[in-house]
N, C-alpha and C positions, 0 to 999 in steps of 0.2 A: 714389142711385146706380142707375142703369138697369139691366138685363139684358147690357149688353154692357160695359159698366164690371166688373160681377161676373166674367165669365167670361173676362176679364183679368186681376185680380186672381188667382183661381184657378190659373191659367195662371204668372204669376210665382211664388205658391208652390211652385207641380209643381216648376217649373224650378230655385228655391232648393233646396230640398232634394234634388234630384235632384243639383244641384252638389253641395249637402252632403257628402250620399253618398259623392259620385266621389272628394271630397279625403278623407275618413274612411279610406277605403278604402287609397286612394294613399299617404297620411301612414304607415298602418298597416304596408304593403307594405316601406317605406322604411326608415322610423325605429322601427318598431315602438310608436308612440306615439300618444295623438290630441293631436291640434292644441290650445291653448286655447281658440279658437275651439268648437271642438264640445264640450266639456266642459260635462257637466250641471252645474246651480247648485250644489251641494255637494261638488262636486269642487273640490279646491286644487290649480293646474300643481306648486307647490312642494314639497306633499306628495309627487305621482307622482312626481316629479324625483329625492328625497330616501329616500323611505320602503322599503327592500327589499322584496320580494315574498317569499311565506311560505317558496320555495324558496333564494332568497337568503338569509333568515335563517335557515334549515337548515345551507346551506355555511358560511357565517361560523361556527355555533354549534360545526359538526365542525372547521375549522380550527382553531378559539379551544381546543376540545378536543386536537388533534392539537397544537399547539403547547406547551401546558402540561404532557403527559405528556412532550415532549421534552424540555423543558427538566426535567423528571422525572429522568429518565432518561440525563440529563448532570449530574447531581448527582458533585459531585467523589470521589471515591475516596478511599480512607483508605492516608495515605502507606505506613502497614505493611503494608497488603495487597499494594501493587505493591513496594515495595522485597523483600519474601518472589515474588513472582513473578519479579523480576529474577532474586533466588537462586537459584530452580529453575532457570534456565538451564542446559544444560551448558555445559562451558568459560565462555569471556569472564572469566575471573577479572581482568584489570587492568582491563575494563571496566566491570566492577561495583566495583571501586575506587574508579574515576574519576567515576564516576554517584552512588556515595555521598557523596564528597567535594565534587561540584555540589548537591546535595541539603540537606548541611549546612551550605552555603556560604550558601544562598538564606535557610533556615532563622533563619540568625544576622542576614543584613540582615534581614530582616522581625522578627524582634525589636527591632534597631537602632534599626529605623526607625519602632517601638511606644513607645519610649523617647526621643525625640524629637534619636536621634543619628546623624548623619553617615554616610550608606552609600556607597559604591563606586555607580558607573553597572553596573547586569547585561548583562552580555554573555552572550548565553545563545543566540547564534548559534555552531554546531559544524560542525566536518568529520572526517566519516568516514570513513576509509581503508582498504584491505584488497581484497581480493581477494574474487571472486563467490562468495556463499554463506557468509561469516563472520559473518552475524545483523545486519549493517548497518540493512535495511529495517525488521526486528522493534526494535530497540533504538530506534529513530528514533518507531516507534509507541507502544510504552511511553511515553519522553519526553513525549510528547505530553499523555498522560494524566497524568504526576509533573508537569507545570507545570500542568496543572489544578488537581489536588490543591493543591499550593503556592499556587493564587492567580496566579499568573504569566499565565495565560491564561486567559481566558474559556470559551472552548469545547473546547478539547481534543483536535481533531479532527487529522485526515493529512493533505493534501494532497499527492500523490505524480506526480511527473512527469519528464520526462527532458527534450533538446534539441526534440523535435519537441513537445514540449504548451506549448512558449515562444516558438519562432521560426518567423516564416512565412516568404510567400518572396518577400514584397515589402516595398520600404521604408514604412516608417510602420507596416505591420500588425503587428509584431512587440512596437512598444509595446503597442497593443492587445491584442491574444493575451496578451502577458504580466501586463497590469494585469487583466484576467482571470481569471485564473488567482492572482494574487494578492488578489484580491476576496473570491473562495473560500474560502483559506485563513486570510482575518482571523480572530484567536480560538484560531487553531491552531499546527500548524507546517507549512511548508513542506518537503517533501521533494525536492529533484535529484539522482536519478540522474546517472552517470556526466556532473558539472557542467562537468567541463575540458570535454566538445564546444562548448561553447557559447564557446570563446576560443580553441583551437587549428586554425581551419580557414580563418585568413588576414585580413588586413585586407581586402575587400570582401566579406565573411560579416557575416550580420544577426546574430549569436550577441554581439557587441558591443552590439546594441543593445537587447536582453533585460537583460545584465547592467548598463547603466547604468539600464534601467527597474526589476528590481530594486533596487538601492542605495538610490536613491530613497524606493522602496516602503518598506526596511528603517529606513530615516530617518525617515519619516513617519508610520510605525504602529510604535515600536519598543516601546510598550505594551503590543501586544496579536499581535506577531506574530514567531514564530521563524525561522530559517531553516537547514537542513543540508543542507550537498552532500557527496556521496557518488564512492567513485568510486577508483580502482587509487593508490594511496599515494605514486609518483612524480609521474604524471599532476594529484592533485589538489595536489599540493606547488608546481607548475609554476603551476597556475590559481590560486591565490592572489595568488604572489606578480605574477601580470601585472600584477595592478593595484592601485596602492594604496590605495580604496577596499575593495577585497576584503580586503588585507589589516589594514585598520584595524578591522573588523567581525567578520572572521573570527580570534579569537585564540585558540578552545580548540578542538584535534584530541583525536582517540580513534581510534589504532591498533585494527584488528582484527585477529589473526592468527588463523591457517591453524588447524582442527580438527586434533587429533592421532586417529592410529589409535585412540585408545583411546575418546576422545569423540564419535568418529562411531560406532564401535560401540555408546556408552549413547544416542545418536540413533536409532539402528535399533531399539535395544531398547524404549525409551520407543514409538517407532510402533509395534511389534508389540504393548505391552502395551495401547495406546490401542483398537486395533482389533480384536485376538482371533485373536492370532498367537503360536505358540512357534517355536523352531528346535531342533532333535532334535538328541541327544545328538554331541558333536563338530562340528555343524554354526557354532557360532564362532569355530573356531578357523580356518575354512575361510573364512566372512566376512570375519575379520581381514586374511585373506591378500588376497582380494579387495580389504577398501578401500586395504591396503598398496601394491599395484601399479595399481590405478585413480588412486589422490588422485594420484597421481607425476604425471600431467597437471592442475596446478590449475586453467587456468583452463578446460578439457575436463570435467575432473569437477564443479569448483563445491561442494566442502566438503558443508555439513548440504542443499545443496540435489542434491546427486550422491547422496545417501544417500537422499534423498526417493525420486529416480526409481531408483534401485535396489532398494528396499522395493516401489514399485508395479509393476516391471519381473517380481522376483521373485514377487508374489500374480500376475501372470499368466501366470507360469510353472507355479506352482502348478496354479491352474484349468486349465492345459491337459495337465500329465501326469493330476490325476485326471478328464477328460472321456475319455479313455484306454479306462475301463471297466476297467482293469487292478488297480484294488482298491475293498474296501468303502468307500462314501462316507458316514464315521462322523462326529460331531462331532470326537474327536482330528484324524480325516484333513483335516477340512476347517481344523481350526487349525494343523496343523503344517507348517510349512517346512522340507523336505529342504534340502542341501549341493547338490543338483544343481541345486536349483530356483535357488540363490543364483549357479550357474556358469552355466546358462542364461540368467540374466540380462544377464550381461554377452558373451555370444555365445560362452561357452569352455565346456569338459569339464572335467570331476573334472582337477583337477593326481593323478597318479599317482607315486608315489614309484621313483625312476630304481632302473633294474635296475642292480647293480653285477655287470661283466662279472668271470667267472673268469678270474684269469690265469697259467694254468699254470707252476709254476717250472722252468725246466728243468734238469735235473743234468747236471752236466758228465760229458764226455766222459770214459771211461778210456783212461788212455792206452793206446797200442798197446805191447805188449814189443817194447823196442830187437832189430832184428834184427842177426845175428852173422854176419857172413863165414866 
């Protein structure tokens, strides 16, 4: 080979590797990879392909850990602990009845069904009824957790949604959004809020085609997934029965009724014990009155949730008479709730007890002596 045969040679190499380079680069910029092509002799494409990087097996290792404390941590409950927390509830006394009695119901097929006899199909889809603020949403979250415990369900979890977290506003997307949303809640229970909207707003309303995507859903995961709609006690009486898939599914109700003056009052008291609240001497008799003439508007006031913002209506009524500077700011001052603070709350003054007017009796006239001619 001559002197210009070499310096050819040479020449092609520059140029090879120079290419080299360019795709190295290029590939890298792209794919984030090298080529096989450019892979040194003891590099395997299959290993790179396959083998995570020290970072990746970092992430997978905290995932792998994150998933195991969860499933930790969804460890079922012990029936006696939630059926004693149902108890502590105030009121719902027929609901806790009724809870009980689904409870033992479950109890005995799961034995049946240990003993290798004949159970009933569980229907363990409900409807809730009642008015805003009779413990509907809490009770529905419990549930959730007591068909844990029982085995009934996997995971345990809520799933809470109303018309709008179901239906969109064009045809077809509504299955979607719904199967969604039902995805979710496999393992758990399904919560619907005020569910009639989703059937009373006319035949060319997509809320039809939610509820047949639901039923569906309910058919085909009735393993592992529950379902309760919720929602004013005519209203949900009416959405039942529209359809009768709704109502072959849907066959156990639980009535909520209206908090009484006296259980809104152990509601109040429970909040103030919770958070480091008294109310001074006579100050509940004055309460009383208040939830007596507020609840008179149910669906304005909203029961244990009217009593909620009444408590925090009142702690800032509180804070604002003692910002005042008008007395010492003691630890009692800072715990106690006046009467006034609880009439503040609601935009009114101390009720003052009516003055009774005097009402002079008058004495009759004496008669005049008959005069004599």
């Amino acid at each position: 080979m001559d002197r210009k045969d070499e310096i050819i040679q040479m020449q092609n190499e520059i140029m090879q590797g120079l290419i080299k380079q360019r795709m190295q680069l290029l590939s890298e910029d792209l794919w984030g990879i090298k080529p096989e092509s450019m892979l040194s002799s003891n590099e395997n494409p299959a290993q790179l392909k396959d083998e995570p990087s020290p970072e990746e097996k970092t992430a997978q290792e905290e995932k792998a850990s994150e998933e195991k404390k969860e499933q930790e941590d969804q460890a079922p409950e012990k029936i006696e602990d939630l059926k004693k927390e149902l108890h502590d509830y105030i009121g719902l006394d027929l609901i806790k009845d009724e809870v009980d009695s689904l409870i033992n119901w479950i109890e005995i097929c799961k034995a049946r069904k240990e003993h290798d006899l004949p159970t009933p199909d569980l229907s363990l889809h409900m409807v809730f009824s009642g008015n805003p603020g009779t413990g509907k949403t809490m009770v529905a979250r419990l549930m959730s957790r007591i068909y844990k415990s029982l085995g009934v369900l996997s995971k345990g979890h809520l799933i809470e949604v109303d018309r709008s977290g179901l239906v969109a506003g064009y045809v077809g997307q509504t299955a979607i959004k719904t199967s969604e949303v039902i995805e979710k809640a496999l393992g758990g229970v399904l919560f619907i809020d005020e569910a009639y909207a989703l059937t009373n707003r006319g035949g060319m309303d997509y809320g039809q085609e939610a509820v047949d995507t639901l039923l569906k859903a309910m058919e085909d995961h009735r393993e592992d997934l529950v379902v309760i709609v919720a929602g004013y006690t005519d209203l949900m009486r009416e959405f039942v029965h529209s359809n009768p898939g709704l109502e072959s599914r849907f066959n156990r109700f639980m009535n909520f009724p209206d908090y009484t003056v006296e259980e809104m009052t152990g509601i109040f008291r429970m909040r103030c014990e919770k958070s480091g609240y008294t109310l001074e001497e006579g100050a509940w008799d004055e309460l009383k009155k208040i939830l007596e003439e507020e609840s008179k508007d149910v669906d304005g006031f909203g029961n244990a949730r009217g009593v909620r913002n009444l408590f925090e209506r009142a702690i800032a009524a509180q804070a604002d008479r003692l910002a005042l500077g008008k007395e010492e700011i003691t630890k009692d001052a800072l715990m106690c709730l006046k009467a006034a603070d609880l009439w503040a709350a609601v935009g009114k003054k101390p009720e003052e007890p009516e003055e009774k007017e005097e009402i002079q009796e008058s004495t009759p006239l004496e008669s005049e002596p008959a005069q004599t001619e």
